[in-house]
MARDREN-481255 format. One record per residue: chain; y, x, z of N, C-alpha, C in turn; residue in one letter. Coordinates in Angstrom, 2 decimals. Last residue first. Layout:
REM MARDREN-481255
+--------+---------+---------+---------+---------+---------+---------+---------+---------+---------+--------+
: chaine :     n_v :     n_u :     n_w :    ca_v :    ca_u :    ca_w :     c_v :     c_u :     c_w : residu :
+--------+---------+---------+---------+---------+---------+---------+---------+---------+---------+--------+
:      A :       Y :       X :       Z :       Y :       X :       Z :       Y :       X :       Z :      a :
...
+--------+---------+---------+---------+---------+---------+---------+---------+---------+---------+--------+
//
This chain:
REM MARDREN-481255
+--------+---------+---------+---------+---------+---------+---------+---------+---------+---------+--------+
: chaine :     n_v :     n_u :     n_w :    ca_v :    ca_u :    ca_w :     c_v :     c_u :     c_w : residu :
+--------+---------+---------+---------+---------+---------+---------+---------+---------+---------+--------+
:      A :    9.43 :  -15.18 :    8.54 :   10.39 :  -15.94 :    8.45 :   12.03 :  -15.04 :    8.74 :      x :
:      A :    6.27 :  -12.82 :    7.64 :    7.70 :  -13.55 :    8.57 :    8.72 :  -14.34 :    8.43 :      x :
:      A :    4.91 :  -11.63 :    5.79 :    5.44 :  -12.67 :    5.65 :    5.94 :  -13.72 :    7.07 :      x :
:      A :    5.08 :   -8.71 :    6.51 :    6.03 :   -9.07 :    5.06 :    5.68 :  -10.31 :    5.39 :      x :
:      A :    4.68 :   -8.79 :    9.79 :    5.96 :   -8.25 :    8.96 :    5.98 :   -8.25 :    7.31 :      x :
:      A :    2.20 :   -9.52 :    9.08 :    2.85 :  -10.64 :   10.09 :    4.25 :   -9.74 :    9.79 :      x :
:      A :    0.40 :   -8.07 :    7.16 :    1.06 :   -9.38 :    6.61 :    1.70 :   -9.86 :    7.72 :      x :
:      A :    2.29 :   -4.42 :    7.70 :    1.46 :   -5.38 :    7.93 :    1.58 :   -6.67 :    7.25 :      x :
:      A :    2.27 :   -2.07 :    5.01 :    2.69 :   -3.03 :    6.02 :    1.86 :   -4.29 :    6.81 :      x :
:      A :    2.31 :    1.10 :    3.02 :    1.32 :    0.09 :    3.92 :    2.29 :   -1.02 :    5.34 :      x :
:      A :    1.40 :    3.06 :    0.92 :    2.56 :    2.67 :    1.57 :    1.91 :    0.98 :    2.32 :      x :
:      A :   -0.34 :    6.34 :    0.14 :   -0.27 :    4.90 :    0.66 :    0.73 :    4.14 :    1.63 :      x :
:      A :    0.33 :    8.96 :   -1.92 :    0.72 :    8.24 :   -1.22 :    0.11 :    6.63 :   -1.28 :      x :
:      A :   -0.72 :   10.40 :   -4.06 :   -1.26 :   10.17 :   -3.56 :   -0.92 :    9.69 :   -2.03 :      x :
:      A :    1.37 :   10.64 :   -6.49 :    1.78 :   11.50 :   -5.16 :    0.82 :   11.31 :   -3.97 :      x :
:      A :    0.07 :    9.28 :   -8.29 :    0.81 :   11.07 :   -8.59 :    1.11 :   11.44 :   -7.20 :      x :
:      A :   -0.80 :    6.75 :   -7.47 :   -1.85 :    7.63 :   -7.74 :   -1.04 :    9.00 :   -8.06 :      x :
:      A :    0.22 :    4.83 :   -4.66 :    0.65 :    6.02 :   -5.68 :   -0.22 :    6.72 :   -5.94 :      x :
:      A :   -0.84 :    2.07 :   -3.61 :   -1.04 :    3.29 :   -3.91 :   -0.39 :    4.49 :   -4.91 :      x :
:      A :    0.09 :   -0.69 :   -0.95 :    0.18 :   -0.27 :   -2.56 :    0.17 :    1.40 :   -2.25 :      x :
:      A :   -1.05 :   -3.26 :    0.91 :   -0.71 :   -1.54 :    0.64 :   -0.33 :   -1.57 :   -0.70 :      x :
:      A :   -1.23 :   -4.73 :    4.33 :   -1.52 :   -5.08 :    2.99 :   -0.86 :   -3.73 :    2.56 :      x :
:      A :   -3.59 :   -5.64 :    6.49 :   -2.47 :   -4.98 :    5.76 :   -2.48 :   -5.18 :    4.91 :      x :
:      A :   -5.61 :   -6.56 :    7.77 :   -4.06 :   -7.73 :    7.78 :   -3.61 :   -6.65 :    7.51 :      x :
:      A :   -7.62 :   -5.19 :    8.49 :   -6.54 :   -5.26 :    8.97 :   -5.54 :   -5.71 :    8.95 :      x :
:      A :   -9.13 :   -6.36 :    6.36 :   -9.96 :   -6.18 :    7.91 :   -8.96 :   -5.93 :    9.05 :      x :
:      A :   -7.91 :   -6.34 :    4.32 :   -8.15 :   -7.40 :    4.92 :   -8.39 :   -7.59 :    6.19 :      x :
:      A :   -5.58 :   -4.22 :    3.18 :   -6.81 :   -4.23 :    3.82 :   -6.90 :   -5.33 :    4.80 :      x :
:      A :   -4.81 :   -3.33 :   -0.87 :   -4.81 :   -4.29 :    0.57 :   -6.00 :   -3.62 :    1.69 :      x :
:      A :   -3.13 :   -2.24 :   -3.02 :   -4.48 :   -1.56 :   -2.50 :   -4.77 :   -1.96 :   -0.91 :      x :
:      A :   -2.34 :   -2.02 :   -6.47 :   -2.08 :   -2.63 :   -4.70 :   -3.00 :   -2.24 :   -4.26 :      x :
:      A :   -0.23 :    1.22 :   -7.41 :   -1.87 :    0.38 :   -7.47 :   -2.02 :   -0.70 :   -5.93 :      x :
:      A :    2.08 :    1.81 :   -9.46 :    1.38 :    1.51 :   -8.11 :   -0.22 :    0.80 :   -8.42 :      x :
:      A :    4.11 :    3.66 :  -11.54 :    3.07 :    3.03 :  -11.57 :    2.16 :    3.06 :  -10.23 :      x :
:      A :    7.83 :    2.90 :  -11.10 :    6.60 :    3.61 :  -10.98 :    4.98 :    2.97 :  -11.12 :      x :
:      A :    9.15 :    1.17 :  -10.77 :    8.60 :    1.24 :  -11.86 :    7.90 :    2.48 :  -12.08 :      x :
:      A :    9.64 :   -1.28 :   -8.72 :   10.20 :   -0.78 :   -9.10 :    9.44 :   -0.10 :  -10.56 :      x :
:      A :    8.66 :   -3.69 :   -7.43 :    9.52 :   -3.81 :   -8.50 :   10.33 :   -2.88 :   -9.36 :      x :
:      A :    7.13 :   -2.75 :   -4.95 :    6.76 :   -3.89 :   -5.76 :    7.44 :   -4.33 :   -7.46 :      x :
:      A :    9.55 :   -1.69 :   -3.85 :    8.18 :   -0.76 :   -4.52 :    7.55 :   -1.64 :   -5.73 :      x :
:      A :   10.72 :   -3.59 :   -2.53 :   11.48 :   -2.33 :   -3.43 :   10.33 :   -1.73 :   -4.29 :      x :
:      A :    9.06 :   -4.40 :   -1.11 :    9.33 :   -5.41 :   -2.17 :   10.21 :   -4.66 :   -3.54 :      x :
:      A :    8.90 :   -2.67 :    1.04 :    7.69 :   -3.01 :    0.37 :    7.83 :   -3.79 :   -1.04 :      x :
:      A :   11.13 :   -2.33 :    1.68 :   10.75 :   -1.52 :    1.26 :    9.62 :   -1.74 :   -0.05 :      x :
:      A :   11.31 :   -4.59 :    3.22 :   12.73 :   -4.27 :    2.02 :   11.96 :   -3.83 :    0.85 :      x :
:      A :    9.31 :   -4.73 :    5.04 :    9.64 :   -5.48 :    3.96 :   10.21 :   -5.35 :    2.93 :      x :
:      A :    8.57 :   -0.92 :    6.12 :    9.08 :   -2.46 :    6.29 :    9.15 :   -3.65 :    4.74 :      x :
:      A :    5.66 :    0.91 :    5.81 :    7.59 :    0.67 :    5.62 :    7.48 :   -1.03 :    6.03 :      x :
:      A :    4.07 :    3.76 :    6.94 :    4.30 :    2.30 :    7.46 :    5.51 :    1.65 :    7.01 :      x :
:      A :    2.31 :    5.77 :    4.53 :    3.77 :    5.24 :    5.18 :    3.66 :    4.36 :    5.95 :      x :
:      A :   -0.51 :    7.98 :    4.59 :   -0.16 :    6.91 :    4.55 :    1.09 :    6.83 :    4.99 :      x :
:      A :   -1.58 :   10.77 :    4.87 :   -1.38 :   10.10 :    3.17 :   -1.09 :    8.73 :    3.27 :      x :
:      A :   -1.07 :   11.23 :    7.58 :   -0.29 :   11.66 :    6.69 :   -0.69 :   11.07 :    5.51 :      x :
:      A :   -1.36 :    7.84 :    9.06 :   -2.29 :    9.61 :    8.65 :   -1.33 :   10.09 :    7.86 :      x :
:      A :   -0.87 :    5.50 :    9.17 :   -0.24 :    6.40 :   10.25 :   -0.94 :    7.65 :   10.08 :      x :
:      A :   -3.35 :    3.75 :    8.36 :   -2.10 :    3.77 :    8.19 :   -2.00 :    4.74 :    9.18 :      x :
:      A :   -5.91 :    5.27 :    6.86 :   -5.64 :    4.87 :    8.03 :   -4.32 :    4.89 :    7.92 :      x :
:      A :   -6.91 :    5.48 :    3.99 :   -6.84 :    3.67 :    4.15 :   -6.31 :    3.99 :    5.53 :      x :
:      A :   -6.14 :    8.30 :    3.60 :   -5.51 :    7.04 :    2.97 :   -5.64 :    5.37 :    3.59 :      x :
:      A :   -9.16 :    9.56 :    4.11 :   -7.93 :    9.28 :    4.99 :   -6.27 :    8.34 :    4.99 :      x :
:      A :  -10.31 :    9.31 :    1.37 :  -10.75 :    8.27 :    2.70 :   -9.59 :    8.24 :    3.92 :      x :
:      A :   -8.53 :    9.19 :   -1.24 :   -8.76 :   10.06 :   -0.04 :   -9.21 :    9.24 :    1.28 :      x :
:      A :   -9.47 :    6.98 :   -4.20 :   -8.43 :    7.47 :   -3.27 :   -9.29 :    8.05 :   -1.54 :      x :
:      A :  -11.08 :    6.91 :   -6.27 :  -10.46 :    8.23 :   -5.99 :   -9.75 :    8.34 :   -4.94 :      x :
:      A :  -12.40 :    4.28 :   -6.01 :  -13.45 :    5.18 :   -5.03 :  -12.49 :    6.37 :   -5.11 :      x :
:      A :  -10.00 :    1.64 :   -5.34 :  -10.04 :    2.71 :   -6.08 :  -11.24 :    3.67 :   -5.59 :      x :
:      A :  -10.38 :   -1.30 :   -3.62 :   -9.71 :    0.28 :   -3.47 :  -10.52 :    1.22 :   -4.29 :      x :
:      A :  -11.40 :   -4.27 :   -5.05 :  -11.30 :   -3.23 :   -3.95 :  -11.01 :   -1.65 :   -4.42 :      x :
:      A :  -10.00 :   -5.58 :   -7.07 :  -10.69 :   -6.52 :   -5.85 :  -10.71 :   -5.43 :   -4.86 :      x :
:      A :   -6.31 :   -4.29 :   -7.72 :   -7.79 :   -4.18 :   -7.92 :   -8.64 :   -5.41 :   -6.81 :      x :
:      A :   -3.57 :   -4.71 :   -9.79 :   -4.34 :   -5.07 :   -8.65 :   -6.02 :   -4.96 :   -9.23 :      x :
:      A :   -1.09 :   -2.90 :  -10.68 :   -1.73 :   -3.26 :  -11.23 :   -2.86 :   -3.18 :   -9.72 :      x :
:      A :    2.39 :   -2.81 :  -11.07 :    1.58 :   -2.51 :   -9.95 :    0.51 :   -3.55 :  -10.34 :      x :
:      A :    4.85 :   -0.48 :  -12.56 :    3.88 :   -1.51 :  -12.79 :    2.90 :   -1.51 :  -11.63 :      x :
+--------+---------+---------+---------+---------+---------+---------+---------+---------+---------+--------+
//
């Protein structure tokens, strides 16, 4: 289930919002849409300021993170 907030959770690890830190992934589209549907419980967890966009694993405290010019590409 991926349940949306206006802004990011205050539990998640300030190092989380930098994509490319260890508590963050960079995946591709597939990926991102794989997550989106799968059934684990996610939290979206966007960043505007960067044209990313994210979803959060609160058990593994993973951030999975793409850009919007790679998920909405043609």
């Amino acid at each position: 289930m991926v349940t949306e907030f206006a802004s990011p959770p205050s539990v998640l690890p300030a190092r989380a919002s930098q994509p490319g830190s260890a508590d963050c992934q960079i995946i591709d589209r597939d990926e991102y849409c794989r997550l989106l549907i799968c059934n684990k419980t996610l939290v979206r967890w966007d960043d505007p300021k960067s044209s990313t966009r994210g979803l959060f694993d609160p058990a593994t405290g993973i951030r999975y993170a793409i850009s919007e010019w790679n998920l909405f590409r043609s």
